[in-house]
N, C-alpha and C positions, 0 to 999 in steps of 0.2 A: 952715459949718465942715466941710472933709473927715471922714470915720471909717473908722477901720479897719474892717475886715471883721466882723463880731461873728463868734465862736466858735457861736451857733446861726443857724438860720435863724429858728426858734420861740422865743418866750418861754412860759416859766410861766402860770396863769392869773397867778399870784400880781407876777410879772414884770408882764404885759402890764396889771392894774391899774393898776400904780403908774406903769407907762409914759403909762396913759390920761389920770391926772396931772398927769406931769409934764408933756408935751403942753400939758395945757389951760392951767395956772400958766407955762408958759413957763420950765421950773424952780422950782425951790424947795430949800427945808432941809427935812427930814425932817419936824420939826416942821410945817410948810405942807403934807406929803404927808398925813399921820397927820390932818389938820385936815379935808381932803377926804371922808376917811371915812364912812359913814353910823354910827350906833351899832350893835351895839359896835363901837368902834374899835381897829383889831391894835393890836398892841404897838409902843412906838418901836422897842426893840430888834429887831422882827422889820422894821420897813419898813425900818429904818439895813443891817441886812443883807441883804435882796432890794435895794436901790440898790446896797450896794459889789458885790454878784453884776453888776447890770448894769454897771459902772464897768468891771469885768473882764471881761467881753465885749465891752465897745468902743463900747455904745450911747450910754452918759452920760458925761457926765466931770465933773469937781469944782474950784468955785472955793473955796481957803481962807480963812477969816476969823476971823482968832483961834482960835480952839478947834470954831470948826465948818465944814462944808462946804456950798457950796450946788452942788447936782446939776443939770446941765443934759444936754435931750437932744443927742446927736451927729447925728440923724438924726431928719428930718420924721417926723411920721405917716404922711405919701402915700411916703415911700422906704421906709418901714417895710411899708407895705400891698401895693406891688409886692413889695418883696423876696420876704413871706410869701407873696404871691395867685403868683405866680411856682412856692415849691417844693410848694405845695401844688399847682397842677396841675399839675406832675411829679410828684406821687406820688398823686395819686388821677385823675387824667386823662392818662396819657402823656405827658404835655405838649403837650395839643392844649385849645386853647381852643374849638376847636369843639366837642369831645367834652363843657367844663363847660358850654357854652352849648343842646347839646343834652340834656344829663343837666336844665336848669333848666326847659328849652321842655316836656319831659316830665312833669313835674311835675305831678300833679293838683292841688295845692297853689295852681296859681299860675293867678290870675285871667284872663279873658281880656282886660282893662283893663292887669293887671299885662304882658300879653304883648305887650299892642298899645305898648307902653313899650318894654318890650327893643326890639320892633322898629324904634320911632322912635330910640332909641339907637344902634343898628346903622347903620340907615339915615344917620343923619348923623356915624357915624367913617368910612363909606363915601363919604361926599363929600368930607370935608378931604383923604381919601387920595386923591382921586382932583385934590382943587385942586393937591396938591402935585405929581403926577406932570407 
């Protein structure tokens, strides 16, 4: 299904929970979101309104059924993940992905196993690119 543009590029943490949800349930009724919860569990009142917040951004939309709604996403988690992996390096990388790939390569953090990863990763988006040309 097409979706409008949402109004953020960012969800809430509180958003992007209930998104992580929905996702997995393939939709649901607030009820089935509020269920996922670990204890304690929000309030229905508070998940029923972070869903109609996302309804109003454009990410979910609502099938009715008698008295209640069931919430589905408008938008994969992988168009959700670009969209966000997208403004997020524009704004903390110029929007050079080289610049996040070398900000990670930097990293004391990250193993030399973890590296020798990235690099087999690279190495073979460098070859599709190259089957396709």
């Amino acid at each position: 299904m097409k979706f409008k543009k949402f109004k953020s590029h960012q969800l809430t943490k509180a958003e992007e929970e209930i998104m992580q949800i929905l996702w997995q349930l393939n939709g649901g009724f607030v009820k089935d979101v509020v269920d996922q919860f670990p204890e304690p569990k929000p309030a229905y009142n508070t998940v029923s309104t972070i869903v109609r917040i996302l309804v109003k951004k454009g990410i979910v939309y609502n099938e009715i059924y008698g008295n209640t709604h069931k919430y589905i996403p408008k938008i994969t988690k992988e168009e959700y993940t670009k969209i966000y992996l997208n403004h997020f390096v524009g704004n903390y990388f110029d929007n050079s992905y080289k610049t996040l790939v070398s900000f990670f390569a930097d990293e004391e953090q990250l193993s030399v196993q973890e590296l020798e990863e990235m690099k087999y990763f690279i190495e073979q988006s460098i070859q599709k690119k190259k089957s396709h040309e």
